[in-house]
C-alpha positions as CSV (number, residue, x, y, z in Angstrom):
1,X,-7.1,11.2,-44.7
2,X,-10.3,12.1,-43.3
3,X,-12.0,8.9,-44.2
4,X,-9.9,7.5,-42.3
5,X,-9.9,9.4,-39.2
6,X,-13.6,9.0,-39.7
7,X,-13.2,4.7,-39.4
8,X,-10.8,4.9,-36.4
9,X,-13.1,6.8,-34.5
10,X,-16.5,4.4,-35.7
11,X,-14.3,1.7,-34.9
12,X,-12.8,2.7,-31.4
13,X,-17.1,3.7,-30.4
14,X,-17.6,0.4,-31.8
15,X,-14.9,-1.8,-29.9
16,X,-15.4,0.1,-26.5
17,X,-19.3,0.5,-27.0
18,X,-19.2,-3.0,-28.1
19,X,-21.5,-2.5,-30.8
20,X,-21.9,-3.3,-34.3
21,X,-20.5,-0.9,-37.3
22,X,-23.7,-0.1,-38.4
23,X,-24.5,1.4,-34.9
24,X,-21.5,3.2,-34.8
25,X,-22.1,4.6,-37.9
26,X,-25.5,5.8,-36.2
27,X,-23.8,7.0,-33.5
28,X,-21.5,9.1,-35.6
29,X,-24.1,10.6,-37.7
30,X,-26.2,11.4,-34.8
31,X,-22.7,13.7,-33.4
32,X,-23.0,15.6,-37.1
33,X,-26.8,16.1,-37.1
34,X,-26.3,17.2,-33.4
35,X,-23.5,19.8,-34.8
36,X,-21.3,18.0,-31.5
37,X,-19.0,16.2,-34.6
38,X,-17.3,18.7,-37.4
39,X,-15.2,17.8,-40.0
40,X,-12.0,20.2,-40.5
41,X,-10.5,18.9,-44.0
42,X,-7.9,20.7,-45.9
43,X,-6.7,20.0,-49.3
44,X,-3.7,21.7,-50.6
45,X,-3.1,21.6,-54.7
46,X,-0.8,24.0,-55.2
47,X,2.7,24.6,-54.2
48,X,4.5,27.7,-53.0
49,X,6.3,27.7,-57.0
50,X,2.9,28.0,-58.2
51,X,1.4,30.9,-55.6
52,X,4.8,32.6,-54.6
53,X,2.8,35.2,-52.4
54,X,2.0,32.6,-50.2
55,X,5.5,31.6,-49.4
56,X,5.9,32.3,-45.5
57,X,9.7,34.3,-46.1
């Protein structure tokens, strides 16, 4: 999912901005060197079978 997210937001600088992808892309990268963009991703693999102590009762 995070890719994603990632192209909405390059695209909505982009279409507002009215600028190209590449400079979006910039921009972007500029907000992650700048520490002012952070990703948050979360990958679950395994289920509450798996790791019962885990299960929220």
């Amino acid at each position: 999912m995070a890719p994603g997210v990632e192209e909405e937001i390059r695209q909505a600088y982009a279409n507002i901005r009215q600028v190209s992808p590449v400079e979006a892309r910039k921009w972007l990268y500029g907000l992650q060197t700048e520490g002012r963009y952070a990703k948050d991703v979360w990958a679950g693999i395994y289920g509450v079978e798996a790791q019962p102590e885990f299960a929220v009762m």
